[in-house]
PDB file of N, CA, C and O in Angstrom:
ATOM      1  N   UNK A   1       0.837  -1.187   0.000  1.00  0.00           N
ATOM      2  CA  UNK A   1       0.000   0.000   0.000  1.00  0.00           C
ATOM      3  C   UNK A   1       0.883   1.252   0.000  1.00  0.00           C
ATOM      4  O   UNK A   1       1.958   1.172   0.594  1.00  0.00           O
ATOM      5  N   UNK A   2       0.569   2.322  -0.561  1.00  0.00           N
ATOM      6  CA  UNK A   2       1.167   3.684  -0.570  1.00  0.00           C
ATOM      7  C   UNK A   2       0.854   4.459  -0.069  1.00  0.00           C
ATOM      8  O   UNK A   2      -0.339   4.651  -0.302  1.00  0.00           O
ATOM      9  N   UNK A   3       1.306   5.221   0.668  1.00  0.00           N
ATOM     10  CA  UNK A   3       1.169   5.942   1.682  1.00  0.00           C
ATOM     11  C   UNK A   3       1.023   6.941   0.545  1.00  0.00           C
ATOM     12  O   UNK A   3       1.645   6.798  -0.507  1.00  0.00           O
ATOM     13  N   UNK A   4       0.104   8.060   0.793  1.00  0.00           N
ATOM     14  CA  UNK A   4      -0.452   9.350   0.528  1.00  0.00           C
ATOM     15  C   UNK A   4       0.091  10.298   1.468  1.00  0.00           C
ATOM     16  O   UNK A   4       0.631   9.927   2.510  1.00  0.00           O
ATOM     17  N   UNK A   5      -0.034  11.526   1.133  1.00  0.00           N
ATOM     18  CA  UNK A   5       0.387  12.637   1.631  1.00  0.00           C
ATOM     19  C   UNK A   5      -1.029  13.234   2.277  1.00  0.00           C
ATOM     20  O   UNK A   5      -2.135  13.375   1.756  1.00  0.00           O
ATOM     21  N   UNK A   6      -0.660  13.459   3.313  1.00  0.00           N
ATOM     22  CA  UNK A   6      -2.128  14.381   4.770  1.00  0.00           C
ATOM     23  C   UNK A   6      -2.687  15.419   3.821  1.00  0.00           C
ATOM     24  O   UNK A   6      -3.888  15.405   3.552  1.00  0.00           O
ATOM     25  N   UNK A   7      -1.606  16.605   3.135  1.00  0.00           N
ATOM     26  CA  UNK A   7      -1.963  17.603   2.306  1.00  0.00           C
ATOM     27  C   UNK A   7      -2.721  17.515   1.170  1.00  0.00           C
ATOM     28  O   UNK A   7      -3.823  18.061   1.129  1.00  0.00           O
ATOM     29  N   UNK A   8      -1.974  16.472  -0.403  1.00  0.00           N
ATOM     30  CA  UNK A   8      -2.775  16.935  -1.130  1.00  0.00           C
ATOM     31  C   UNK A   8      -3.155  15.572  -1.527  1.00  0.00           C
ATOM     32  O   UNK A   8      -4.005  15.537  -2.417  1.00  0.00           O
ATOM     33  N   UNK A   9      -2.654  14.231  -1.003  1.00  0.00           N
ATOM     34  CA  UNK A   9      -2.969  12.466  -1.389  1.00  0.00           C
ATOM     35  C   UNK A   9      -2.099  12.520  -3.193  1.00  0.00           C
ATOM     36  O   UNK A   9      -2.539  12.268  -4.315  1.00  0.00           O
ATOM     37  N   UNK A  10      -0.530  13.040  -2.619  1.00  0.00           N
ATOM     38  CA  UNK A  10       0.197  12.393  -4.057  1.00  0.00           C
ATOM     39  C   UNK A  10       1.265  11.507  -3.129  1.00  0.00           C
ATOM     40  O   UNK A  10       1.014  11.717  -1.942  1.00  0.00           O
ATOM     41  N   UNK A  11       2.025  10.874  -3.247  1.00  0.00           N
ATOM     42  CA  UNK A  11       2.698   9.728  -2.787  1.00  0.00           C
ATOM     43  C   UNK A  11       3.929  10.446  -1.802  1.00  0.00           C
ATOM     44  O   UNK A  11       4.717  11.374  -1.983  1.00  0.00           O
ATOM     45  N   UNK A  12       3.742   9.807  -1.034  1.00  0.00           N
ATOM     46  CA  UNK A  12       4.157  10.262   0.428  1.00  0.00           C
ATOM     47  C   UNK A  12       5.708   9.714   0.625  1.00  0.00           C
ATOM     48  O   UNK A  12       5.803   8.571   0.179  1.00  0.00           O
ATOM     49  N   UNK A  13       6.926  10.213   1.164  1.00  0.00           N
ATOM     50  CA  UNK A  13       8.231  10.182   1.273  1.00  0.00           C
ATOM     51  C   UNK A  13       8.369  10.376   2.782  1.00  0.00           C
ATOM     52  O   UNK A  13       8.834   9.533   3.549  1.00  0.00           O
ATOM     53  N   UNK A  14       7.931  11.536   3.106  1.00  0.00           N
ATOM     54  CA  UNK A  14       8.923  12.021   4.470  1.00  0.00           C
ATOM     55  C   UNK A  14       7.290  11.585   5.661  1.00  0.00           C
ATOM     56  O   UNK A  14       6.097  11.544   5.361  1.00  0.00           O
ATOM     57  N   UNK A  15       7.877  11.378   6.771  1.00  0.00           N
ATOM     58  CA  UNK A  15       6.825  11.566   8.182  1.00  0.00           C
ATOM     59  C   UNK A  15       7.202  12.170   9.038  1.00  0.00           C
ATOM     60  O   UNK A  15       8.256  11.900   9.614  1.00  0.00           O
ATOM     61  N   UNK A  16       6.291  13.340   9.412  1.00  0.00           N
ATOM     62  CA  UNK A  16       6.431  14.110  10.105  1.00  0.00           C
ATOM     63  C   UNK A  16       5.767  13.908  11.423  1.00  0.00           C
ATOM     64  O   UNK A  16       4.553  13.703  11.391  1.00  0.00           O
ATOM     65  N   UNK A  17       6.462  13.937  12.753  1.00  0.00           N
ATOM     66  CA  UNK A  17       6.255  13.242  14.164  1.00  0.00           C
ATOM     67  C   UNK A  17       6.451  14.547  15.001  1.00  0.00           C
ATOM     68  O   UNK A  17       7.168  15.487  14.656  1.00  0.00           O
ATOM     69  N   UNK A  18       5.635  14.468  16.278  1.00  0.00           N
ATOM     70  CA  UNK A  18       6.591  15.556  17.289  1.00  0.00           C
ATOM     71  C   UNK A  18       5.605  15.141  18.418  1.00  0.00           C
ATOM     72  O   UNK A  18       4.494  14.612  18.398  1.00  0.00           O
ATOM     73  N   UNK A  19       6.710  15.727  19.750  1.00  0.00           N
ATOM     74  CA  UNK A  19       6.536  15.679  20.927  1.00  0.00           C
ATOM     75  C   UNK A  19       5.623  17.314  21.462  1.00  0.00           C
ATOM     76  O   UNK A  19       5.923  18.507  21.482  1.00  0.00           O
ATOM     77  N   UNK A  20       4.642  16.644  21.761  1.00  0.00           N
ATOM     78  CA  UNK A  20       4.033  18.048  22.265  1.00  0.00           C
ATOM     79  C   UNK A  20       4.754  18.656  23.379  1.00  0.00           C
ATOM     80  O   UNK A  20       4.847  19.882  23.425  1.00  0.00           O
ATOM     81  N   UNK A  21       5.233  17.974  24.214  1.00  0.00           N
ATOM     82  CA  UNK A  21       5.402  18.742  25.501  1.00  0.00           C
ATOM     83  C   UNK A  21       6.870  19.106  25.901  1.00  0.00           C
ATOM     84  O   UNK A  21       7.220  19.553  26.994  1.00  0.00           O
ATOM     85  N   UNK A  22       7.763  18.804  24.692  1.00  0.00           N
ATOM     86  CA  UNK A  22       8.838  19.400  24.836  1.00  0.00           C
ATOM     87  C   UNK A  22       9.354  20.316  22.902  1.00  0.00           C
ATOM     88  O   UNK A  22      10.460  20.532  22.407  1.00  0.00           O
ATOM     89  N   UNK A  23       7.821  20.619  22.331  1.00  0.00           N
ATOM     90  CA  UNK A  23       7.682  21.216  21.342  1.00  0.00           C
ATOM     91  C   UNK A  23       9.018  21.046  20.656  1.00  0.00           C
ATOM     92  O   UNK A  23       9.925  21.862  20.498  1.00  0.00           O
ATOM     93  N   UNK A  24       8.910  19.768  20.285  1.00  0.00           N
ATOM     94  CA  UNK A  24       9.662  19.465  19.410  1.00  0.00           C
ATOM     95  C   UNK A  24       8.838  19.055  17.950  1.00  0.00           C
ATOM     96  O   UNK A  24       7.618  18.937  18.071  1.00  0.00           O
ATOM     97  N   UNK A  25       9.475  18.810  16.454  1.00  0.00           N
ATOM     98  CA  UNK A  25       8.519  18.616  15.578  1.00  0.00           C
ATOM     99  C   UNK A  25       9.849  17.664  14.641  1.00  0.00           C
ATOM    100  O   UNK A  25      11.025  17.996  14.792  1.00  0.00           O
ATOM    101  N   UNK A  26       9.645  17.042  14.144  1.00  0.00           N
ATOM    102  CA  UNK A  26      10.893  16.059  13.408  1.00  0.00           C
ATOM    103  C   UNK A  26      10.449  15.447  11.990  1.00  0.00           C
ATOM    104  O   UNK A  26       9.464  14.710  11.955  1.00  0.00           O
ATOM    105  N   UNK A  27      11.097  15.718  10.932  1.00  0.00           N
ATOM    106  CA  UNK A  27      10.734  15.092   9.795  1.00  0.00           C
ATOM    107  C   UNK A  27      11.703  13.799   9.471  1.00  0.00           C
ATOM    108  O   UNK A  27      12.903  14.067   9.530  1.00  0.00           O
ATOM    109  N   UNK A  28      11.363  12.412   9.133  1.00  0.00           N
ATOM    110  CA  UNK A  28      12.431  11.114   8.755  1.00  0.00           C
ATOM    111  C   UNK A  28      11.986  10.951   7.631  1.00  0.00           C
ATOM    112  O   UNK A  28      10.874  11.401   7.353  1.00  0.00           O
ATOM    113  N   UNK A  29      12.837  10.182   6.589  1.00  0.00           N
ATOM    114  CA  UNK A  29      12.110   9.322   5.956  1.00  0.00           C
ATOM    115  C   UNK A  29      11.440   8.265   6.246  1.00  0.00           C
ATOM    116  O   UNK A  29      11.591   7.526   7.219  1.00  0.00           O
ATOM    117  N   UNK A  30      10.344   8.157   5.004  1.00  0.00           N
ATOM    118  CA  UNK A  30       9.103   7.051   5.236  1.00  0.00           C
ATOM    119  C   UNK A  30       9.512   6.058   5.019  1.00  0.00           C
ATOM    120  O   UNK A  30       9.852   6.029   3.836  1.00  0.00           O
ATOM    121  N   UNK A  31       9.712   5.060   5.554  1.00  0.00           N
ATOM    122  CA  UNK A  31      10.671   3.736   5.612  1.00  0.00           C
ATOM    123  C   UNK A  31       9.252   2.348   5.750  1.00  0.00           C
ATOM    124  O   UNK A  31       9.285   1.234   5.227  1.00  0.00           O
ATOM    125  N   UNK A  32       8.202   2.904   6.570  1.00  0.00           N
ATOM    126  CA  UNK A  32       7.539   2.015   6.917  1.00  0.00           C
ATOM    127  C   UNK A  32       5.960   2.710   6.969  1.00  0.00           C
ATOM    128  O   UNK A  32       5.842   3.898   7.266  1.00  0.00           O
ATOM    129  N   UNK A  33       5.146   2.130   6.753  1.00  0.00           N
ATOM    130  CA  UNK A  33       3.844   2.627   6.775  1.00  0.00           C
ATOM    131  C   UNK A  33       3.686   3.116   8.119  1.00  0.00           C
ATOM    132  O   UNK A  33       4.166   2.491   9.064  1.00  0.00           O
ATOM    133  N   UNK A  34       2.935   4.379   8.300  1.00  0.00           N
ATOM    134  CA  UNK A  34       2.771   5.438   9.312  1.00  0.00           C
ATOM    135  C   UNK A  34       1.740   4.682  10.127  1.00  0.00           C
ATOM    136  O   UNK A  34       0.840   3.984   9.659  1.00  0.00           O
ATOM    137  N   UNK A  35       2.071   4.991  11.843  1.00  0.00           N
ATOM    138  CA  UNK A  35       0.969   4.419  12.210  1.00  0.00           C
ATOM    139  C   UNK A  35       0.271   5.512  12.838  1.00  0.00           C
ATOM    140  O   UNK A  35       0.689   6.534  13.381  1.00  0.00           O
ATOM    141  N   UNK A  36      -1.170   4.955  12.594  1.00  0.00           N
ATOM    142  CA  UNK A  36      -1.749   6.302  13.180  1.00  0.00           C
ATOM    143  C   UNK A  36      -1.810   6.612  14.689  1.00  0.00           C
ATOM    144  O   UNK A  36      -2.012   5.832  15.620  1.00  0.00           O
ATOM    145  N   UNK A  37      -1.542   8.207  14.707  1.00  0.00           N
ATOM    146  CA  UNK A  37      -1.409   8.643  16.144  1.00  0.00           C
ATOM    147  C   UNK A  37       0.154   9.004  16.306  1.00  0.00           C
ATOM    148  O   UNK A  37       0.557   9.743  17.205  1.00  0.00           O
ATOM    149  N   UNK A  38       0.920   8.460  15.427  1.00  0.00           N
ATOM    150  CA  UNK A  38       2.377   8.229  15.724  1.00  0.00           C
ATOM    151  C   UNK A  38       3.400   9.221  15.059  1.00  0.00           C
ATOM    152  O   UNK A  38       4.520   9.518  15.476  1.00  0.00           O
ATOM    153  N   UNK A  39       2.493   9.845  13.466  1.00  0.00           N
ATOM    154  CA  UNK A  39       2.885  10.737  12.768  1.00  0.00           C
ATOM    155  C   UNK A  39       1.911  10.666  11.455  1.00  0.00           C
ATOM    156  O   UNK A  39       0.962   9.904  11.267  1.00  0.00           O
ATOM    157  N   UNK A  40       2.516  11.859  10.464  1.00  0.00           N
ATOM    158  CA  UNK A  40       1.707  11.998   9.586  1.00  0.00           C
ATOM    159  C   UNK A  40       2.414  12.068   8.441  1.00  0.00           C
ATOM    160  O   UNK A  40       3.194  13.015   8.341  1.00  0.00           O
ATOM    161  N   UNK A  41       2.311  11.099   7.325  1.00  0.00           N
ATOM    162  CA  UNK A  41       2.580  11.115   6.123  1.00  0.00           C
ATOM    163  C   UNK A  41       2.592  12.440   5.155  1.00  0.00           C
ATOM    164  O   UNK A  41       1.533  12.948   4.786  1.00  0.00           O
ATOM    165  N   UNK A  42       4.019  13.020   4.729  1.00  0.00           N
ATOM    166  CA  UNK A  42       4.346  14.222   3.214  1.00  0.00           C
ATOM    167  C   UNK A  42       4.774  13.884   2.703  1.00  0.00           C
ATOM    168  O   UNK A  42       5.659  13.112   3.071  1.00  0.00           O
ATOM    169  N   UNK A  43       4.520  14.176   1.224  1.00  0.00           N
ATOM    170  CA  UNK A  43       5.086  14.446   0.089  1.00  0.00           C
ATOM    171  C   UNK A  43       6.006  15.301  -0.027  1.00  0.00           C
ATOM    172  O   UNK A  43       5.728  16.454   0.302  1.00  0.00           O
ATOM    173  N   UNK A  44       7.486  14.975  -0.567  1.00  0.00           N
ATOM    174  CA  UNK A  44       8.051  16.022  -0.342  1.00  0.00           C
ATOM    175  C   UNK A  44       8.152  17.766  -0.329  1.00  0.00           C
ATOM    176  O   UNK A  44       8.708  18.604   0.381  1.00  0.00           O
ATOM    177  N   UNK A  45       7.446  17.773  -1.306  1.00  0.00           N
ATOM    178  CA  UNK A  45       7.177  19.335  -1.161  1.00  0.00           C
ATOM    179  C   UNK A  45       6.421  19.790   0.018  1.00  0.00           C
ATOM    180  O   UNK A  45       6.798  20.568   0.895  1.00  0.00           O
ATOM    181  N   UNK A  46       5.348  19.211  -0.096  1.00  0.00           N
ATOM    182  CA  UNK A  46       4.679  19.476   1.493  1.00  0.00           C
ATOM    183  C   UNK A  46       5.378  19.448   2.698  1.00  0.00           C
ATOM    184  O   UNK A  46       4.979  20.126   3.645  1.00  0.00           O
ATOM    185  N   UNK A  47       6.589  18.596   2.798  1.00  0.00           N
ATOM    186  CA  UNK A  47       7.665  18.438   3.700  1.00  0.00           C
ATOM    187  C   UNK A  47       8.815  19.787   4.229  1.00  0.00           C
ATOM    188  O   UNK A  47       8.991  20.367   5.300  1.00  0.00           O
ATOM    189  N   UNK A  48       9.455  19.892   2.817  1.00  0.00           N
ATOM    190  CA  UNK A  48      10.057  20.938   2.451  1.00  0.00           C
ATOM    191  C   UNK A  48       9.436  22.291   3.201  1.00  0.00           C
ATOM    192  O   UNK A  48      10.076  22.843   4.096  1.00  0.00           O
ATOM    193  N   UNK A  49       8.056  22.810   2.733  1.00  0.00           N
ATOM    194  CA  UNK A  49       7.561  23.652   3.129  1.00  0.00           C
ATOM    195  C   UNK A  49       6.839  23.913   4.740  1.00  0.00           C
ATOM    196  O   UNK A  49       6.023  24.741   5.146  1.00  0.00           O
ATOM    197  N   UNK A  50       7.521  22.863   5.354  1.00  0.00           N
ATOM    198  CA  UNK A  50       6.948  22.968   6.852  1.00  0.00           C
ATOM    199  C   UNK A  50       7.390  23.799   7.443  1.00  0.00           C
ATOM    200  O   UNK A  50       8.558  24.018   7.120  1.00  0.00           O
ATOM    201  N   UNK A  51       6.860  24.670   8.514  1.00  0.00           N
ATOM    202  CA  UNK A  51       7.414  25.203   9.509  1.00  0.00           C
ATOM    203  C   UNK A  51       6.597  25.142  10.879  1.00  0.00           C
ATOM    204  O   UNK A  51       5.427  25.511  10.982  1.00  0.00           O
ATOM    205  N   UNK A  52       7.397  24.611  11.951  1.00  0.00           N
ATOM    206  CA  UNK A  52       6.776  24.415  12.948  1.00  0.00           C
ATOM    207  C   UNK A  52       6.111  25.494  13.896  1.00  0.00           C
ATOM    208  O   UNK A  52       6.613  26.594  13.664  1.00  0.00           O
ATOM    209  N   UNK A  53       5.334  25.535  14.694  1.00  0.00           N
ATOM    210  CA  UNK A  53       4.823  26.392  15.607  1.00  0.00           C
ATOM    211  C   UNK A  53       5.581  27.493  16.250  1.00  0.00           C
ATOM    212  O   UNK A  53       6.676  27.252  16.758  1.00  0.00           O
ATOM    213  N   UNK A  54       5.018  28.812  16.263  1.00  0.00           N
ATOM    214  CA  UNK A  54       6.148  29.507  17.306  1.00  0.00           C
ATOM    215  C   UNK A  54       6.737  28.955  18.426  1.00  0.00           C
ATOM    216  O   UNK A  54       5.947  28.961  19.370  1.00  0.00           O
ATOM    217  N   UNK A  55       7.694  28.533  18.666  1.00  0.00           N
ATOM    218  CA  UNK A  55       8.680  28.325  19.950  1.00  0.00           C
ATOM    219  C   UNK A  55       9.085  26.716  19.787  1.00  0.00           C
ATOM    220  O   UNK A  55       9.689  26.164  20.707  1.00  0.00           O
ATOM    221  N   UNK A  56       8.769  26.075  18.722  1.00  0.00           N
ATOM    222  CA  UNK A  56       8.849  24.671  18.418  1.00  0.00           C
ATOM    223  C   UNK A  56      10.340  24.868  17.707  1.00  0.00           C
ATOM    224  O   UNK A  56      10.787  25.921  17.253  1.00  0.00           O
ATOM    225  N   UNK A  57      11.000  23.533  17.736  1.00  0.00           N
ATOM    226  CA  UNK A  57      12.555  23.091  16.955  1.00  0.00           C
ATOM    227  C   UNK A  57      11.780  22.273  16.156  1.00  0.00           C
ATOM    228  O   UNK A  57      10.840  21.543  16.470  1.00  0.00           O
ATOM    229  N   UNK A  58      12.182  22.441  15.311  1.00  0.00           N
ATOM    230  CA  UNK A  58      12.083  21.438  13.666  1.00  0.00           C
ATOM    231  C   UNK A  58      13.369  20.901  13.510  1.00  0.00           C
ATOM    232  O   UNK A  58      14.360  21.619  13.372  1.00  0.00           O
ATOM    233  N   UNK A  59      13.413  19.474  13.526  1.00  0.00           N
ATOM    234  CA  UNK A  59      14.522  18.776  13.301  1.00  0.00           C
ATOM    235  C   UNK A  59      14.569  17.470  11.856  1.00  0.00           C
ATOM    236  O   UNK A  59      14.216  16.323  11.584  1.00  0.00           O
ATOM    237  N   UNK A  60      15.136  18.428  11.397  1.00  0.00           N
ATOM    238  CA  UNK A  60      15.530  17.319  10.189  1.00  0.00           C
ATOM    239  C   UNK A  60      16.301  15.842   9.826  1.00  0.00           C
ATOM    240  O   UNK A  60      17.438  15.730   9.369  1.00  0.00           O
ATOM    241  N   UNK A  61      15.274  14.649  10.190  1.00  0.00           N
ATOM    242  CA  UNK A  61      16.533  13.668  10.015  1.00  0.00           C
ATOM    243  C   UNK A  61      16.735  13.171   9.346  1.00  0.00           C
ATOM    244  O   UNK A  61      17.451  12.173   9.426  1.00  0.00           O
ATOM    245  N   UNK A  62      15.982  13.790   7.878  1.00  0.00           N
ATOM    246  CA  UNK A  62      15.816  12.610   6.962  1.00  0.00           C
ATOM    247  C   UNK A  62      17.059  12.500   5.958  1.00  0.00           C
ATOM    248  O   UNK A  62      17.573  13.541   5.549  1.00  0.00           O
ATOM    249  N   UNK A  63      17.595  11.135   5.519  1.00  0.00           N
ATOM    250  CA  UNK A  63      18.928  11.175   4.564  1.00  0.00           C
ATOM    251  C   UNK A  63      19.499  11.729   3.878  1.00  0.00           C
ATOM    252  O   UNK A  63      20.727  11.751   3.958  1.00  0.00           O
ATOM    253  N   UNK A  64      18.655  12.552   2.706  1.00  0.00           N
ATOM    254  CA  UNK A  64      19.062  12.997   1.976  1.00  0.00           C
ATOM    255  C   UNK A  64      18.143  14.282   1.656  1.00  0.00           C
ATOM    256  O   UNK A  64      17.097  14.302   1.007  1.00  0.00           O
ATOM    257  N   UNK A  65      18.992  15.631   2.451  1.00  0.00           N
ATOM    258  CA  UNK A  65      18.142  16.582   2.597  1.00  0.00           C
ATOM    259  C   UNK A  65      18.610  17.410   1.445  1.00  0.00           C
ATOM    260  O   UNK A  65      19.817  17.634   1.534  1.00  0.00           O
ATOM    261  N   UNK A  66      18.124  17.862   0.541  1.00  0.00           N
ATOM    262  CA  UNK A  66      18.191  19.304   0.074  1.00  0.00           C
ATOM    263  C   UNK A  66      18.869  20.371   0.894  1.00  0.00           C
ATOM    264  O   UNK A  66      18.601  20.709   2.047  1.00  0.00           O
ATOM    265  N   UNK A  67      19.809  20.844   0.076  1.00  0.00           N
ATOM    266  CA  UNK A  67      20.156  22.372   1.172  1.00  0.00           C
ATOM    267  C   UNK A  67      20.020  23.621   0.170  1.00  0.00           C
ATOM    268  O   UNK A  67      20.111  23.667  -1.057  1.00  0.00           O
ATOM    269  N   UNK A  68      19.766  24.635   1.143  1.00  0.00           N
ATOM    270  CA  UNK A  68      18.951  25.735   0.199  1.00  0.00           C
ATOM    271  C   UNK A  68      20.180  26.651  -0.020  1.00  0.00           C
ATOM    272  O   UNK A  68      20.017  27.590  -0.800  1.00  0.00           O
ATOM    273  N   UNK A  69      21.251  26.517   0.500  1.00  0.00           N
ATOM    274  CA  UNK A  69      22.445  27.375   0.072  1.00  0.00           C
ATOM    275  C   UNK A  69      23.695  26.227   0.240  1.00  0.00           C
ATOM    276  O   UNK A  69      23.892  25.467   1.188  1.00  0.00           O
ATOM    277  N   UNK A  70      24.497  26.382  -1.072  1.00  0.00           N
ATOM    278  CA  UNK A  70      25.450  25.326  -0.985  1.00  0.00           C
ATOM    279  C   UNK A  70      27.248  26.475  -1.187  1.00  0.00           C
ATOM    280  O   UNK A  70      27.408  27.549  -1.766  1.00  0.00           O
ATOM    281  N   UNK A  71      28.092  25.742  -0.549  1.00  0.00           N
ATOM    282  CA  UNK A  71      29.467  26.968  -0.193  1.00  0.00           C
ATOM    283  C   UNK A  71      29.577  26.517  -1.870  1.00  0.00           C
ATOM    284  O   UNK A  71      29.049  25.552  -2.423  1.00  0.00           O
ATOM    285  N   UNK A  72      30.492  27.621  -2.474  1.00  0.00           N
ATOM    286  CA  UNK A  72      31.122  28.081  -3.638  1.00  0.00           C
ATOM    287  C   UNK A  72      32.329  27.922  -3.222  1.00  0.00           C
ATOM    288  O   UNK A  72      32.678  28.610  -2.263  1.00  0.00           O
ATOM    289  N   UNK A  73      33.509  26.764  -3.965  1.00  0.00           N
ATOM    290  CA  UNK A  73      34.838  27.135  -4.297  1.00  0.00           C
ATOM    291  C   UNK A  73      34.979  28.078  -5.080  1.00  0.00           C
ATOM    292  O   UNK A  73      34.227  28.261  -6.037  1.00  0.00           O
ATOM    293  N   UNK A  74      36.262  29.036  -4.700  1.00  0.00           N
ATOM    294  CA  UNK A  74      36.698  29.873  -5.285  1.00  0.00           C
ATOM    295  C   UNK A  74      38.094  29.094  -5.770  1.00  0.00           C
ATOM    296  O   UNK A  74      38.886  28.599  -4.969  1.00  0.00           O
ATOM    297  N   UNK A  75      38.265  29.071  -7.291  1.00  0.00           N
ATOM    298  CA  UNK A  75      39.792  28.396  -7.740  1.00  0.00           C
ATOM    299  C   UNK A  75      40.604  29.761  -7.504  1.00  0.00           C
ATOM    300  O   UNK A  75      41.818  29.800  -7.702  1.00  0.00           O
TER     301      UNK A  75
END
C-alpha cells in the first residue's frame, strides 16, 4: 500500500512526528507505513515547506536533505 500525503494524497516520502510537551517537531524518511497517532505522512514538497509552531525546533533527520544554500569554491 502507498502511503499518501495528509496535504494533497500524491505519494508520500517524508513523516512528520513531534513531541508536544517538549515542542519538538521532526521530519524522517518514510521507511515504513505510518501508524496512526504516531505521525503523519508528506510528500516532499509538502515536507520541504513545513514550519513548525512559534517556539517549536524542527529537526531534520531525513537522509538525503536538500540544502537551500550550498558553499562556492573559489579556484
Amino acid at each position: 500500500m502507498i502511503e499518501r500525503c495528509v496535504r494533497c494524497s500524491g505519494p508520500a516520502a517524508i513523516v512528520m512526528a513531534f513531541d508536544y510537551r517538549q515542542r519538538l517537531v521532526w521530519l524522517e524518511d518514510l521507511t515504513e507505513p505510518v501508524v496512526p497517532g504516531a505521525g503523519y505522512a508528506f510528500c516532499v514538497q509538502h515536507a520541504d515547506r513545513l514550519t513548525p509552531p512559534l517556539g517549536w525546533t524542527l529537526t531534520d533527520r531525513r537522509a538525503s536533505v536538500g540544502h537551500l544554500f550550498t558553499s562556492l569554491e573559489v579556484a
